[in-house]
C-alpha positions in Angstrom: 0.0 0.0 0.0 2.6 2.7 0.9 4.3 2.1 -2.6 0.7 2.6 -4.4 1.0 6.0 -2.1 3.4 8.5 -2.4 2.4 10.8 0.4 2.3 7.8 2.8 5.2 6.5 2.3 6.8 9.6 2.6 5.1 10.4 5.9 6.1 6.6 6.7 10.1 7.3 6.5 9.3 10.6 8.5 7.5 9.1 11.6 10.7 6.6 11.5 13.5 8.9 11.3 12.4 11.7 12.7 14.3 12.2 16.4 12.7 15.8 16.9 9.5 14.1 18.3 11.3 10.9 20.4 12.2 14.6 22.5 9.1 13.9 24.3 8.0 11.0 24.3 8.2 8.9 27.6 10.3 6.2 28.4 7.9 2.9 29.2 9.0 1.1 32.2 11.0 -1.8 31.9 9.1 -5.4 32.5 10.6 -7.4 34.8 8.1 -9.3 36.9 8.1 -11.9 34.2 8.3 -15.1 36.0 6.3 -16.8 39.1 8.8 -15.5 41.4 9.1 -12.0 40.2 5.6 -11.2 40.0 4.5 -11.9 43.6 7.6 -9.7 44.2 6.3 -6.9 42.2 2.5 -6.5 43.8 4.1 -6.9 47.5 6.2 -3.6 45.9 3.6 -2.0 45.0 1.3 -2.4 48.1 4.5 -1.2 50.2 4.4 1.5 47.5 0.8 3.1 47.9 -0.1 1.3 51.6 3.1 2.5 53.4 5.1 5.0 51.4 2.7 7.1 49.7 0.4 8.1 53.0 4.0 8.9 54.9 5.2 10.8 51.9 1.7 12.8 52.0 2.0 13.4 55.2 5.2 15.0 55.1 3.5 16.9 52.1 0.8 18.8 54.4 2.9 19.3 57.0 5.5 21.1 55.4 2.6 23.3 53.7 0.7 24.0 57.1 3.7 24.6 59.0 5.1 27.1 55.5 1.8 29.2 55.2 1.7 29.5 59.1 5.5 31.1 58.8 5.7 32.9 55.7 2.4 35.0 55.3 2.9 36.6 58.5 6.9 37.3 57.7 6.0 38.6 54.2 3.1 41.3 56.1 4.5 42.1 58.6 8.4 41.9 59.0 9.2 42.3 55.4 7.7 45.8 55.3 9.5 46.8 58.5 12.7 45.3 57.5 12.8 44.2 54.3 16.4 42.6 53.9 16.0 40.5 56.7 12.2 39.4 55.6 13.6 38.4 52.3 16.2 36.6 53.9 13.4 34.9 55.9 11.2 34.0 52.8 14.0 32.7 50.7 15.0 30.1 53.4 11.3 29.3 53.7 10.7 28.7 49.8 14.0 26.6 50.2 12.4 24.2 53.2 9.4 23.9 51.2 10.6 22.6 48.3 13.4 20.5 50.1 10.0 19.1 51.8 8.7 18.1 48.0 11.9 16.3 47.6 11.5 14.6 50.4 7.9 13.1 49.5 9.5 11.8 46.4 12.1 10.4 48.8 14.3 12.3 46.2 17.9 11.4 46.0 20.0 14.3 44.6 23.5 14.9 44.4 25.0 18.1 43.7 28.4 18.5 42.0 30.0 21.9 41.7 30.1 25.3 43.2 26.6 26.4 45.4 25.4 30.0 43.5 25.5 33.1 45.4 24.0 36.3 44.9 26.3 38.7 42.5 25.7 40.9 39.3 26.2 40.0 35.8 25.3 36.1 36.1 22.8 33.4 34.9 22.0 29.9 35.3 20.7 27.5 32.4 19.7 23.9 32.6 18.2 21.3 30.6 14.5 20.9 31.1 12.9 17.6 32.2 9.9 18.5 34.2 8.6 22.0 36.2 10.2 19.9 39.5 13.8 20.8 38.3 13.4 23.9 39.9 12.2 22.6 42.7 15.5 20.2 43.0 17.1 23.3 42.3 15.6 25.3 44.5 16.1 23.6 48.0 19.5 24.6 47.0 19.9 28.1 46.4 17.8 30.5 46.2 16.9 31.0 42.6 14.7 33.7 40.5 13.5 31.3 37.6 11.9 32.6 34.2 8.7 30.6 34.1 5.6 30.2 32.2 2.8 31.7 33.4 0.6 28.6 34.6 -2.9 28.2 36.7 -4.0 26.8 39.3 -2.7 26.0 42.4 0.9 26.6 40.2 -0.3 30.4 39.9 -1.3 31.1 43.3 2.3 29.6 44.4 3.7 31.8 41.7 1.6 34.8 42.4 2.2 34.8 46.0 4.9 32.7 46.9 7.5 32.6 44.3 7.2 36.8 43.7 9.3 37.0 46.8 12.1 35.6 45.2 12.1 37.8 42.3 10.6 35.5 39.8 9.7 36.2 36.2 6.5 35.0 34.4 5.5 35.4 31.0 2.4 34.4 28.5 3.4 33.3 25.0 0.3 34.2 23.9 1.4 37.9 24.5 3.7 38.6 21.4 5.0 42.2 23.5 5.7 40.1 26.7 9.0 39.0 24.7 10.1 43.0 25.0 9.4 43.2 29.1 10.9 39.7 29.5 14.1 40.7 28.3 14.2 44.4 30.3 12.8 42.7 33.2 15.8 39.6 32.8 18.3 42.9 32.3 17.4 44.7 35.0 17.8 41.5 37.6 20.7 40.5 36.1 22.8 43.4 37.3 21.0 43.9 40.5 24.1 42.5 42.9 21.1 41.8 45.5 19.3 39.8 43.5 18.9 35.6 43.6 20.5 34.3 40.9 18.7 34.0 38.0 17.7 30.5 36.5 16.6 30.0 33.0 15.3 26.8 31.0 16.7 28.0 27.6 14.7 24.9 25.6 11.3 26.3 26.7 10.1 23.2 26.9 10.0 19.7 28.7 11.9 17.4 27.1 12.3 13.3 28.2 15.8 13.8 29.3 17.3 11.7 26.9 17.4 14.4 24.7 17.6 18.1 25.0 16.3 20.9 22.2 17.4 24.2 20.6 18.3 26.8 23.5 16.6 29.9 22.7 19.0 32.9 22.8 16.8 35.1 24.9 19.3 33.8 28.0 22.5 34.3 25.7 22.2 37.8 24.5 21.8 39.8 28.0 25.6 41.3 27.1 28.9 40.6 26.9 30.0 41.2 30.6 27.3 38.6 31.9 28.3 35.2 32.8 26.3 32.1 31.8 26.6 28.4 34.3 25.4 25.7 32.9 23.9 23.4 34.5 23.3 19.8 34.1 20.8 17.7 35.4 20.6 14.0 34.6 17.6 11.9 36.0 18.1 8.3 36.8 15.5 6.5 35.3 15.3 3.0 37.3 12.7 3.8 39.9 10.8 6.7 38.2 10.8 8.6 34.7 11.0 12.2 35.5 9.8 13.5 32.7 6.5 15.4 32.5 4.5 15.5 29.6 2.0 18.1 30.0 -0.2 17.2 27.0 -0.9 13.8 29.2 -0.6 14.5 32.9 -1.3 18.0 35.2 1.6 18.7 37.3 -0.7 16.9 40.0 -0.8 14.2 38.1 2.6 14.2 37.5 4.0 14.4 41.4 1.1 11.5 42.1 3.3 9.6 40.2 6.6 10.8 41.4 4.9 10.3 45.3 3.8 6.6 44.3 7.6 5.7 43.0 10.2 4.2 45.3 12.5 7.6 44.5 13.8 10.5 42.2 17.4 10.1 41.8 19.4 12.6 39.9 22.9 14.7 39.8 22.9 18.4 39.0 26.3 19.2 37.9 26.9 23.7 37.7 29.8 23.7 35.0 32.4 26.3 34.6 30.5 29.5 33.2 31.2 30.3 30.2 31.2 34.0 28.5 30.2 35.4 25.1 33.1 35.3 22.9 34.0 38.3 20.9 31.6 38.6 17.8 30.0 35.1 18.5 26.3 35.6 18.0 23.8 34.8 20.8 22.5 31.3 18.5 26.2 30.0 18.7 26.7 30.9 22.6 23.6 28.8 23.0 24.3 26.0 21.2 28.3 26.1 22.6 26.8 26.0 26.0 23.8 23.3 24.8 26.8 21.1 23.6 28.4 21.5 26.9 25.6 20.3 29.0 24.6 17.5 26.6 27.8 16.2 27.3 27.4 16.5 30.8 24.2 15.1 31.6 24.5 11.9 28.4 21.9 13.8 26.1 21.7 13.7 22.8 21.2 17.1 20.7 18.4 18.0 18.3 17.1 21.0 17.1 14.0 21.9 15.9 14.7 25.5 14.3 16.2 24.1 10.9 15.1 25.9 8.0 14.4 23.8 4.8 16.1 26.2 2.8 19.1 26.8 5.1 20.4 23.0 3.9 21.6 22.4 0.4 19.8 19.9 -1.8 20.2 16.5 -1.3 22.1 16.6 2.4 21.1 14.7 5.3 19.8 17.8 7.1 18.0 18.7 4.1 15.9 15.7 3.9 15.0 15.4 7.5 13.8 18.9 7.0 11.4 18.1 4.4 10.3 15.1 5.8 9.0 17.3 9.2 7.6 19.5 6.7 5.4 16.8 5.1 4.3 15.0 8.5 3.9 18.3 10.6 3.8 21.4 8.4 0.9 22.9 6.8 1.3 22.6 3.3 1.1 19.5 1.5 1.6 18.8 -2.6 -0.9 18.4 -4.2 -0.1 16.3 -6.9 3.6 13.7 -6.7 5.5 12.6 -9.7 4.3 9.1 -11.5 6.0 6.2 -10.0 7.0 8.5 -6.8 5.8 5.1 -4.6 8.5 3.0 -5.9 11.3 5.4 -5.1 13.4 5.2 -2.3 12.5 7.5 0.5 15.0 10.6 0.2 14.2 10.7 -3.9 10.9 10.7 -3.0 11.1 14.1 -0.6 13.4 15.5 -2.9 11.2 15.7 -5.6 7.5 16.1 -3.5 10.2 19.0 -1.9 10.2 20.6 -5.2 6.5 21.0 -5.6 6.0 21.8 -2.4 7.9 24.8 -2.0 9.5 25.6 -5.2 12.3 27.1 -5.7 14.2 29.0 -3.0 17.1 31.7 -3.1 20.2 30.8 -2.8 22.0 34.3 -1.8 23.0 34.5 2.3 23.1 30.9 2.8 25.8 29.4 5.0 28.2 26.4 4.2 29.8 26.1 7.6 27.7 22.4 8.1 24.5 22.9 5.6 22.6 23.5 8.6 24.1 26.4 9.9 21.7 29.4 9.6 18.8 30.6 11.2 15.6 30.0 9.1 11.8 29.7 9.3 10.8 27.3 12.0 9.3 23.9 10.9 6.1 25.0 13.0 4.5 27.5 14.8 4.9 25.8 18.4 7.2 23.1 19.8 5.8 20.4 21.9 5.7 21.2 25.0 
C-alpha cells in the first residue's frame, strides 16, 4: 500500500527517522516481573508503594505546607515591610524548606556537584528541562529567581504569591510584546548584585531527558559582561521517569506519580561559566553552552529550528527537513510525480520538496555544516 502512495510512504520514513519528536515521548517502564517469582515480588512492591510510602510521603507533604503558610504570610506582612532585607532573607529560606520538603515526598535522592550559587551581578543559570520539578531540585539549593511560564491553578497562586518573593519572572506566549518586558525585566535583575540568581530553562520546553532541544537565545544575549553556568541535570530512570508530559498529565498528576515511586534520583552538575566570545552571536553561545551540557548530563542534541532552505539539496539535514515539513507542516503537494511510490524515500522528498515549495534563493546561505543558519521554524509551536 505505501508504494501505491506517495504521500504515505513519505510520511512513513518521517514518523521513522524523525528524532525531533522521540524529545518527548516517555520512556515505558522496563518489564521485569516476568516469572512466578518476580511477579508476587512486584505487587508486595507496589502495596508497600501506595499502603506505606505514599500516606508517609503525603503526610510529610501537608505538614511542610501547614507549618510554611503559618510562617511565611505573617513574615511577608509584617516583618518584610518593617525590615525588608532580613524578611527576604526569611522568605527565601522558607521557599527553600518547602521545596526541600517536596523532595522529600518523592524520597528524592539528589547529588550536587560543583560550586553552590551566590547572589552577585552579571550572572545566569541555564539547565536542561525535564519537568517543572527541576526547579524545585534546584531550588532547595539556592535560592533562585527562575523565568517561568505563566501557569494556573494552584501553580499560579504559588507563583503569584509565593515565588514573587524571590524575584521571579513570568511570562504568556500568547502575548507577542511580553518578549520586549521579559528581556528588560531579565536585564534589569541580572545586574541587580542583591538579587537571587537567575535560572533559565533556555529549551522552553520539557523534554524526556534523553534528549535536550534548541536553546533559545533570549538567555545568551543579555551582554557581553554577563556570565552564563550551565547546568546539568541528569535523572536516573530505574525507579521513576522524570519527565513530564503536559499534553498527558497536570503537574498533580505528574507528582502523584513521582509520590507513588520508590525515589527520584538525579545529579545536578553547575559547570564552569562560560562568556560570550567576541563577535559570536547569541544562537552560537547557545548552542556552545547546549553542547556542553549535553555532554554532561549523556543527552543527545536536536534541534528543531532548521530551516528547509538553510540545507543544500540532497544533504542529510535537508531531507530530514522536508520530511517534518510533510508530517507536521501545513502545506502538503498536491499532486507527486508518477511512480514517486517506488522510489526510495529521500528521492521521493526531494522531488515532492520541489513541488512543495519551489524554488528558493540561494544568496545568504551558509556552508559552515549545511545547517548552519537561522531560518523559518518547521512550526509554529514546539511540543511542549
Amino acid at each position: 500500500m505505501l508504494d501505491a502512495s506517495a504521500p504515505l510512504n513519505t510520511a512513513a520514513a518521517a514518523i521513522v527517522d524523525d528524532s525531533f519528536t522521540k524529545c518527548f515521548q516517555e520512556s515505558p517502564p522496563d518489564a521485569w516481573a516476568w516469572n512466578w517469582y518476580l511477579f508476587p515480588m512486584h505487587y508486595a512492591g507496589v502495596a508497600v508503594r501506595y499502603c506505606v510510602l505514599f500516606p508517609i510521603r503525603v503526610a510529610i507533604l501537608v505538614g511542610a505546607w501547614l507549618l510554611f503558610f503559618a510562617t511565611f504570610f505573617p513574615v511577608h506582612a509584617l516583618l518584610t515591610p518593617w525590615n525588608a532585607q532580613l524578611g527576604a532573607r526569611i522568605e527565601r529560606k522558607l521557599c527553600m524548606s518547602l521545596c526541600a520538603a517536596f523532595v522529600a515526598s518523592w524520597t528524592g535522592v539528589i547529588k550536587y556537584h560543583g560550586p553552590r550559587p551566590v547572589q552577585k551581578a552579571n550572572q545566569v543559570y541555564v539547565a536542561n528541562h525535564t519537568s517543572m520539578i527541576d526547579f524545585i531540585v534546584l531550588e532547595q539549593w539556592a535560592p533562585f529567581a527562575v523565568i517561568m511560564q505563566k501557569h494556573k491553578g494552584w501553580v499560579g497562586f504559588c507563583q503569584d504569591h509565593i515565588l514573587n518573593a524571590l524575584g521571579c519572572v513570568w511570562f504568556n506566549r500568547a502575548e507577542s510584546k511580553d518578549k520586549l518586558v521579559l528581556k528588560r525585566k531579565m536585564r534589569a535583575h541580572v545586574t541587580n548584585p542583591d538579587s537571587n540568581p537567575l535560572l533559565i530553562f533556555p529549551e522552553g520546553t520539557c523534554v524526556n531527558n534523553r534528549y535536550t532541544v534548541q536553546f533559545k537565545k533570549g538567555a545568551f544575549d543579555l551582554g557581553e559582561d554577563v556570565l552564563v553556568y550551565p547546568v546539568a541535570i541528569h535523572y536516573n530512570k530505574t525507579f521513576v521517569d522524570a519527565f513530564w508530559n503536559s499534553k498527558r498529565q497536570s503537574f498533580t498528576q505528574h507528582l502523584l506519580t513521582l509520590m507513588t515511586s520508590w525515589a527520584v534520583v538525579a545529579d545536578v552538575t553547575v559547570l564552569e561559566p562560560q562568556r560570550r566570545l567576541e563577535n559570536e552571536p547569541p544562537e552560537d553561545f547557545a548552542a556552545r553552552v547546549q553542547m556542553l551540557i549535553a555532554e554532561r548530563a549523556n543527552l543527545r542534541v536536536r534541534s528543531n529550528r532548521r530551516s528547509l532552505g538553510a540545507a543544500p539539496r540532497g544533504s542529510s539535514c535537508h531531507v530530514a527537513a522536508v520530511r517534518r515539513e510533510l508530517v507536521y507542516g501545513r502545506r502538503v503537494p498536491d499532486r507527486l510525480p508518477a511512480g514517486a511510490g517506488l522510489l526510495r524515500p529521500e528521492r521521493l522528498v526531494l522531488q515532492a520538496e520541489g513541488l512543495l515549495l519551489g524554488r528558493r534563493a540561494d544568496e545568504g546561505r551558509e556552508e559552515a555544516d549545511g545547517c548552519g543558519r537561522k531560518g523559518e521554524p518547521i512550526a509554529n509551536q514546539s511540543p511542549s
